[in-house]
C-alpha positions in Angstrom: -37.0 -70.7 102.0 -38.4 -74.2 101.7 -42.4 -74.7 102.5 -44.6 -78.2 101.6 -48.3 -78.3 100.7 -50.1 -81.2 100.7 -52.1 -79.9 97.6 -50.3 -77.2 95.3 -52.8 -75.2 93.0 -50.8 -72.9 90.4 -53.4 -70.6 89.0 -56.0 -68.6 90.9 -59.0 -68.4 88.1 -62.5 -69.7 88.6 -61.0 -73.1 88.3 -58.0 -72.6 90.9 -59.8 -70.8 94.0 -63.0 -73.2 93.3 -60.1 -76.3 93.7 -58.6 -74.6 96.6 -62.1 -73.9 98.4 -63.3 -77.8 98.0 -59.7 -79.6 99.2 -59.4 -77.0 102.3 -63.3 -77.8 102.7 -62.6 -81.4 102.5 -59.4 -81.2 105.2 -56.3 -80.7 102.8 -53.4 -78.2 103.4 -53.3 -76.2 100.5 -51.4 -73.5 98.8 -52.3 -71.4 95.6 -50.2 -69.8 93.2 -51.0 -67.2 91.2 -49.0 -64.0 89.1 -52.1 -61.7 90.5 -52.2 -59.7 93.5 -55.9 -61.0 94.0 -57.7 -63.9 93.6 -60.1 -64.6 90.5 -57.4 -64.8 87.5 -58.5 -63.3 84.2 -62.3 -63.9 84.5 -63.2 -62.0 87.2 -60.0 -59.5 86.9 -59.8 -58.8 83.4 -62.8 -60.7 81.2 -66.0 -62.7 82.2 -67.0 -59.9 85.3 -66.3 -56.4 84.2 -67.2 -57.5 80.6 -70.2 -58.4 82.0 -70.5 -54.9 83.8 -69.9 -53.1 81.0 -72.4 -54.5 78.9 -74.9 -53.7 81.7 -74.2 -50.3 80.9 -74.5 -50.6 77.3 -77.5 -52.6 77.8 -79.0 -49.5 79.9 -78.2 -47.1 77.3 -79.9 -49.4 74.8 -83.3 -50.3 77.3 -83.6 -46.2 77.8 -83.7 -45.6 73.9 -86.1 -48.0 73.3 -88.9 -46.5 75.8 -90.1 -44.4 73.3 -92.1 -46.7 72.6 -93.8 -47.0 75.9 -94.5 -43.5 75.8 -91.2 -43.2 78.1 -88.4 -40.7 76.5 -84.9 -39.7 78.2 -82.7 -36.9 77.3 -79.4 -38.0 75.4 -77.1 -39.6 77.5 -74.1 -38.4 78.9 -71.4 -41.3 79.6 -69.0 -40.1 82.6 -66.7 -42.9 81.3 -64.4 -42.0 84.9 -67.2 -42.8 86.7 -68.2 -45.8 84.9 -64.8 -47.4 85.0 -65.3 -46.6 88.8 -67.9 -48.7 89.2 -66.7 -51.5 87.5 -63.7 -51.7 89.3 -65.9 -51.4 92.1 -67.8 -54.6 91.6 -64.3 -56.3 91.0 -62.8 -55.1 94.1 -65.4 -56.6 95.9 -65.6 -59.5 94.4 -62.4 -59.9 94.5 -62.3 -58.9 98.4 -65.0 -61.4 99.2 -62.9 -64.3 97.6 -59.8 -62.8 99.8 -62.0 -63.0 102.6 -62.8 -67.0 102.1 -59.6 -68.3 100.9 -58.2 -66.8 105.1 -61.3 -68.4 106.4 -60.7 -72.2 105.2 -57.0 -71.1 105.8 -55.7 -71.7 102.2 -52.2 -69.9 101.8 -51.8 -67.6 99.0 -48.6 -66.6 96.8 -48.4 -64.3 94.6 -45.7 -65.0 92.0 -44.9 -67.2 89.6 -44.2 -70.8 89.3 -42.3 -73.4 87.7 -41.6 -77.6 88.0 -38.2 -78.3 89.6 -39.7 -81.8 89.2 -42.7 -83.8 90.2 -42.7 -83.1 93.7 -41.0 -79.4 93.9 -41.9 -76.0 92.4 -39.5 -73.0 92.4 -41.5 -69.6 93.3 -40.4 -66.7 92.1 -42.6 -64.5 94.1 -43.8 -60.8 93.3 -40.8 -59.2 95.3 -38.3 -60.6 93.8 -37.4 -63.5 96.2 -37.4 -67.2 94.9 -38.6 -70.2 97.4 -39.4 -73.2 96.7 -42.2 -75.6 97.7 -42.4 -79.2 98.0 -45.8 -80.8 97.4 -48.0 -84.2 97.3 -49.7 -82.7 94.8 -50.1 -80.4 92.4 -53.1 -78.6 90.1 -52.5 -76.6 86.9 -55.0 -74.3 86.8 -53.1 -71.4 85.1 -55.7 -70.7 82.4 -55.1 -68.6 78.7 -53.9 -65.5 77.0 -54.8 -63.5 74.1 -53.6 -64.7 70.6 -51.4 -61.9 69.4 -50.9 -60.6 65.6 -47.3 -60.4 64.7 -48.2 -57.6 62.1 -49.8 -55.2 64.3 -47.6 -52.2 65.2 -46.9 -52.3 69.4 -49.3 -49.4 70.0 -51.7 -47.8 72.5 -54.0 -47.5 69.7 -54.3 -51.5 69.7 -55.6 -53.6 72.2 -56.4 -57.0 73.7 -59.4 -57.9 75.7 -57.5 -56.8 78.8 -56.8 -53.1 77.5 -60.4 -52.9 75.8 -61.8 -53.7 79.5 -59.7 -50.9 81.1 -62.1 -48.8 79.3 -59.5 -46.1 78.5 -60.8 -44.2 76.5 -64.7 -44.4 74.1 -62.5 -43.7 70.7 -64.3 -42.3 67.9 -64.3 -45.5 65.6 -63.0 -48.8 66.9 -62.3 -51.9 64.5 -62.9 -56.0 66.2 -60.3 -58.1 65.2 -62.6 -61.3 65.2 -66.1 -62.4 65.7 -66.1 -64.3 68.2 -68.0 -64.1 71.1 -65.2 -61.6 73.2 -65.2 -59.6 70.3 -68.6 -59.0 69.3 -69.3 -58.4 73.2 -67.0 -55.7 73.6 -68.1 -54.5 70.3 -71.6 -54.1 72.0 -70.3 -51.9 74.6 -68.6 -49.9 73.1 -70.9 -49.3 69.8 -73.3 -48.5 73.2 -71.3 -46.1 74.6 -70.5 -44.1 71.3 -68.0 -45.6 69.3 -68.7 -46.5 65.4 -67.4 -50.0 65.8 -66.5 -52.5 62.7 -65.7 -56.7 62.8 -63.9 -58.2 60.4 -64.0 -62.1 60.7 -61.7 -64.2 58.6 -64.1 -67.2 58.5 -66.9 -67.3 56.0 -69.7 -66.1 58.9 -69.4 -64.9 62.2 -71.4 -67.2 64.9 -70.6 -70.1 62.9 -70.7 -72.8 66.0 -74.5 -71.6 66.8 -77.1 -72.9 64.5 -77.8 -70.4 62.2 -81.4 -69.7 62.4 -80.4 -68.6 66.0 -77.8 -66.8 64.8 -78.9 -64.9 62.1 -81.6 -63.3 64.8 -78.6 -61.8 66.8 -76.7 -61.3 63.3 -79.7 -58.8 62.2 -79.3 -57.2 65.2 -75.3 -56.7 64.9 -75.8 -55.1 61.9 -77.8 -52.0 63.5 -75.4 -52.0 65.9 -72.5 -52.1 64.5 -71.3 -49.7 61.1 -69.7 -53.2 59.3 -69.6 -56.9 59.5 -67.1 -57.8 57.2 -67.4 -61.6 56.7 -64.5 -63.8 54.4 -62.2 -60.9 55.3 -58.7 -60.7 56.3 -56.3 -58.2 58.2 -52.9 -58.4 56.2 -51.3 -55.3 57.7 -51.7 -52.4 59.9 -49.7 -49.4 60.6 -49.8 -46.2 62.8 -50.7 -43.2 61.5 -50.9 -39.7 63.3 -54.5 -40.0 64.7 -54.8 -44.0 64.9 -54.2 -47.1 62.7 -54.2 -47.5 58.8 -55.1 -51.2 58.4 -55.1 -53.3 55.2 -58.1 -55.4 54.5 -57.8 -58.4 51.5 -61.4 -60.7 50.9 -61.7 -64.0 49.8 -61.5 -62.4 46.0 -58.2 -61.2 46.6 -59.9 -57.4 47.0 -57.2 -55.3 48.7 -57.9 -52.1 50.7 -57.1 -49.9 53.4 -59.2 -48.0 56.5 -58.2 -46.0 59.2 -59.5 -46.3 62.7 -59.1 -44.7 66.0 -58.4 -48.6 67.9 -58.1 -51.7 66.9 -59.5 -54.6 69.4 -57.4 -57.8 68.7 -59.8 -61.1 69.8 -58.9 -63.6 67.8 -58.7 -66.6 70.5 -57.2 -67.4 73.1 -53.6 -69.4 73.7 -52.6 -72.2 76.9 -50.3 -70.7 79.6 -48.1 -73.6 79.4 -45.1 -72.5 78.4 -43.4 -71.2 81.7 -44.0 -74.2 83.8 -40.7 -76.2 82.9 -43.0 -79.1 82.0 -40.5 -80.5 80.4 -38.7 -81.7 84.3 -42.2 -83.5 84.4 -43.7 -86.6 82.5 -46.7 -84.1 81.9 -47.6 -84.0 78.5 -49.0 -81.0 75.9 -50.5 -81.1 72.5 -48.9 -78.9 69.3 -51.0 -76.3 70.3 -49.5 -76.4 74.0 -52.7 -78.2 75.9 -52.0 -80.3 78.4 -53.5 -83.7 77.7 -55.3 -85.1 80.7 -57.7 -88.0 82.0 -61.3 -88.1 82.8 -60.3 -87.6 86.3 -57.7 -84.1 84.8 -54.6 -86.4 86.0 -52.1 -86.1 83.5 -49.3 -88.6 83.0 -47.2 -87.6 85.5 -49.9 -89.4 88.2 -49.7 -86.6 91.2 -50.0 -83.9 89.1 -53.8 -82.9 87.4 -54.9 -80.1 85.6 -58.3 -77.7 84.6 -59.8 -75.0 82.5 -58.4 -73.2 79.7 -54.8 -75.4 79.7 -56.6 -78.5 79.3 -58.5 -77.4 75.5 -61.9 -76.1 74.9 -64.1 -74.9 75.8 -62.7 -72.4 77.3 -65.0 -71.6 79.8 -65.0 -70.4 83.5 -67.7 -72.9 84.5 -66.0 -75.9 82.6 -62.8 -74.9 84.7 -65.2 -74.9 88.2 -66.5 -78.0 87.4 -63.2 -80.1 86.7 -61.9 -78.7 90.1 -64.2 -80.5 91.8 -63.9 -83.2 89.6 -59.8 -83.2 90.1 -59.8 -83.0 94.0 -62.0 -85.8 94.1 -59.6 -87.7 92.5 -56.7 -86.6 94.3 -58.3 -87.8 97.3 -59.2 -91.0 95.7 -63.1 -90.8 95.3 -65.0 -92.3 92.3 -65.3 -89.2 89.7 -65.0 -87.9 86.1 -65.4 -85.3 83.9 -68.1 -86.5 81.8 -70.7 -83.6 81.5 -73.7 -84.6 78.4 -73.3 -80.8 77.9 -71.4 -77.3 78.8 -73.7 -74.3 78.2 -72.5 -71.5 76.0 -73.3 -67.9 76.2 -73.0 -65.1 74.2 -74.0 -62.2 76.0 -74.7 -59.9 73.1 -77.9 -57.9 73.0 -79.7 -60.0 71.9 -78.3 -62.8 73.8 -77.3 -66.3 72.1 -77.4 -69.4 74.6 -77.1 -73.0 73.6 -75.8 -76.7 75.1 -76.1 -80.1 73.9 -76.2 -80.6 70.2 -76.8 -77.9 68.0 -79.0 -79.2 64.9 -76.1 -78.8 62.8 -74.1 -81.0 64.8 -77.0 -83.4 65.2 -77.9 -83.5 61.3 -73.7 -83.6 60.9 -73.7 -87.1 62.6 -76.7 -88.6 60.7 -79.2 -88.9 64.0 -82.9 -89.3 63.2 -83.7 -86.0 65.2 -87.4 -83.8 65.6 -86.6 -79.8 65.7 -89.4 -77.8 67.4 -89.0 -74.1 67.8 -90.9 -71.4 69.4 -90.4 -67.5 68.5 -91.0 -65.2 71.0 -93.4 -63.0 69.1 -95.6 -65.6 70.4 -94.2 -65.1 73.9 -96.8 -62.9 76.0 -93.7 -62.2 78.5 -91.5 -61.2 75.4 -94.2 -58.4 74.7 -94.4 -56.9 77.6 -90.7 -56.5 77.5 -90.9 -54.9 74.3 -88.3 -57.9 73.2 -90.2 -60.2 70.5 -86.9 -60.2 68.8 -86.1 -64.3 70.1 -86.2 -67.8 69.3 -86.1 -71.2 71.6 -85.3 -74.5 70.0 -85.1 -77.9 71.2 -83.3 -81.2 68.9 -84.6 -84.4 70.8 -84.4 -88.0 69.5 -87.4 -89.3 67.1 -87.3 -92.7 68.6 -86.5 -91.9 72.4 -87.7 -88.6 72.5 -84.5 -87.5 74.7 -83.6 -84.0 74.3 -80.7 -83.9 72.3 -80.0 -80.1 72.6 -81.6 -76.4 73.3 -80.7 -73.3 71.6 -82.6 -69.9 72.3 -81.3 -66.1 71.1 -82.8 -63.7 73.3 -83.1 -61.6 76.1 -82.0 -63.0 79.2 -81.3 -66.4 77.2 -77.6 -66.6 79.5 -80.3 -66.9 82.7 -82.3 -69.8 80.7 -79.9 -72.1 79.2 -79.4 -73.4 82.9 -82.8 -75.1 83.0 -82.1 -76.3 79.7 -78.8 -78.1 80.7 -80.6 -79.7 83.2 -83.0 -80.7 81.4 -80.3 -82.6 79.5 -77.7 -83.4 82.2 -80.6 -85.3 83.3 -81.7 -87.3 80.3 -85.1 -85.5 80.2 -87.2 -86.4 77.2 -89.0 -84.0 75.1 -92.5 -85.0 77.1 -91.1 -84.5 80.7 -90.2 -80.8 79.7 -93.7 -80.3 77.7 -95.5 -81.7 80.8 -93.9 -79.4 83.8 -95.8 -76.9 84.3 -94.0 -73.4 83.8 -94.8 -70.2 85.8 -97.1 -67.3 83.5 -96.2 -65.0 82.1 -92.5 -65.9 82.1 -89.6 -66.1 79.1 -89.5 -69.8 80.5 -92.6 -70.8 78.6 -90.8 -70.6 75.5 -89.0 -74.2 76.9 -92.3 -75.8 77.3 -94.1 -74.6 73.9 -91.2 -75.6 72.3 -91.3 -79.1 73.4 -95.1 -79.1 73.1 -94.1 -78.5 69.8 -92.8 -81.5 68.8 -95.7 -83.3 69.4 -97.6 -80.7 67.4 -100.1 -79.0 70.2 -98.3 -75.9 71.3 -100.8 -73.5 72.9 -100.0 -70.2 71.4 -98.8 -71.7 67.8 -100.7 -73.4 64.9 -98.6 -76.5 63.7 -99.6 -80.0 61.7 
């Protein structure tokens, strides 16, 4: 069968349905594309939600241990792990519904299958039955998003997984070893070091956290290493077999140490790959880097000039709310109104226990480039709200510009930090200086406060600190 669309999105992630939502809002016929049977891609499917669920849980279990404290003391736990996947498939499912239920309202038609370029104006759709159409466009949106890197040497087993297995929850194993220290790995790390297993990271890189600055760092680092039974640092995997009860891996550090554990799982999570690959690009002018990104304006058009593209296919960082911003950002320019994508800052979020939160320049970056920059920070011991909480363990920090007294960046490691670094990227986005955020007053007692004694710090007066 033949179909047109006047707008074509191929990928149904934060980035695609948030493109499909705005052009139907703004009057275009549009169809999306995507391998899933529901809407929401990997994030809400397999990563950024039940990831998210799932550390809720571990975060429980951790909250309920540390009441003792308080005078407040539970009996152990028991983790009905069939009932906990329940519920996170439970908050997918209606997530996902709800998105179903919006996409039929602005009447955006959705396939699911997969597609491929015939050329610049026509896709072939080889849809989840089995049947092949094809679809003639005006435009079209890449939106398809990434995959998990996969290790050549690691036996095909049940006893290793990706972040999409991991998130299946199928099973707590007994010891679990993190392939990677990024921020996927040491999330699920959390959880499941939560729930019961004795979980181990080995990172290849020298540190683990090395893009946050690493006073920030190192307060979630301490923390990781109560949590977790190893950190190994400088450390590679060179190997890895099956053995009768799990996996036999092979460890070599950067002294050329060689040796071998055994674990129950292995969790793979060393980055993330462009789904490029299946397009048949190649029957467009659209251009990809080495590493298979597809190169792309300010407005996301890429060469081929009816054809844009957002979120993970387009580089880092790959995030979920980079990829909803550049949709909005690409059907603008489809529809031929002034726009770019030209944020100051993108926040980042690691939502660890503690959390780690950042935008802007870190102070490594900012020193890196040779700016004249004032670094104020605040540690929440200080924090009134952070005691009662029974959470001293945090840190806010603000860069800003000797000279202007801009705000050059914000980095915090705490709890709840993920909810904060919004009204720091405001604070940015909008060219605040250090003096605008020192001078709004901020709700008591709140974690917030630690924004405003930070900045109050740089001019030397913060209330609850003593600094020349």
């Amino acid at each position: 069968m033949h179909h047109s669309a006047q707008l074509v999105i191929i990928g149904a992630g934060p980035g695609g349905y948030t493109a499909a939502f705005h052009a139907a809002d703004l009057g275009l016929k549009v169809t999306l594309i995507d391998s899933g049977a529901t809407l929401g891609g990997v994030c809400l499917n397999r990563g950024c939600i039940p990831s998210k669920a799932l550390l809720h849980a571990a975060h429980t279990l951790s909250d309920a241990a540390h009441a003792k404290v308080m005078g407040i003391e539970f009996g152990t736990p028991q983790v009905d792990i069939n009932k906990l996947r329940a519920w996170k498939d439970g908050v997918v499912a209606k997530l996902t519904g709800g998105l179903s239920s919006l996409a039929k309202a602005r009447n955006v038609t959705y396939i699911q299958g997969n597609a491929r370029f015939l050329n610049n104006t026509t896709l072939e759709i080889r849809k989840a039955d089995g049947t092949m159409d094809t679809l003639a466009f005006d435009h079209a949106l890449i939106a398809t998003g990434s995959r998990p890197v996969e290790l050549s040497f690691m036996p095909k087993s049940t006893h290793v997984w990706d972040s999409t297995a991991a998130l299946a929850l199928p099973s707590i194993p007994a010891s679990l070893l993190v392939i990677g220290g990024g921020y996927i790995g040491l999330e699920l790390g959390s959880a499941y070091a939560a729930l019961g297993s004795a979980v181990s990271v080995v990172e290849a890189l020298p540190v683990i956290l090395g893009s946050a600055d690493k006073d920030l760092a190192d307060i979630l680092i301490r923390k990781l290493k109560k949590t977790f039974t190893t950190i190994m640092a400088a450390t590679q995997v060179i190997a890895a077999e099956e053995t009768s009860d799990g996996l036999r891996v092979h460890f070599k550090d950067a002294a050329g140490k060689e040796w071998q554990e055994t674990y129950s799982n292995a969790l793979v999570s060393t980055g993330r790959r462009p789904n490029t690959e299946t397009l048949s690009l190649e029957n467009t002018k659209v251009e990809r880097t080495e590493k298979g990104f597809i190169e792309v304006t300010a407005e996301r058009r890429t060469d081929e000039k009816n054809i844009y593209a957002i979120g993970d296919v387009t580089g880092n960082p790959m995030l979920a709310h980079k990829a909803s911003r550049e949709a909005k950002v690409a059907i603008d320019a489809i529809l031929k109104k002034p726009t770019a994508f030209e944020p100051t800052c993108i926040p980042s979020v690691i939502f660890t226990d503690p959390e780690l939160a950042w935008c802007g320049l870190t102070e490594m970056a900012a020193r890196a480039q040779d700016l004249d920059i004032a670094v104020s920070k605040f540690p929440w011991a200080a924090s009134g709200r952070a005691l009662t909480l029974n959470r001293t363990d945090g840190l806010t920090k603000i860069i800003a510009d000797t000279k202007t007294g801009k705000i050059l960046g914000i980095g915090m490691v705490g709890v709840h930090a993920g909810e904060l670094i919004a009204a720091a990227a405001l604070a940015i986005e909008s060219g605040m200086k250090a003096d605008d955020l020192a001078l709004t007053i901020h709700p008591h007692p709140t974690l917030s406060e630690t924004l405003m004694e930070s900045a109050e710090g740089l001019f030397g007066h913060p209330t609850h600190l003593i600094k020349k």
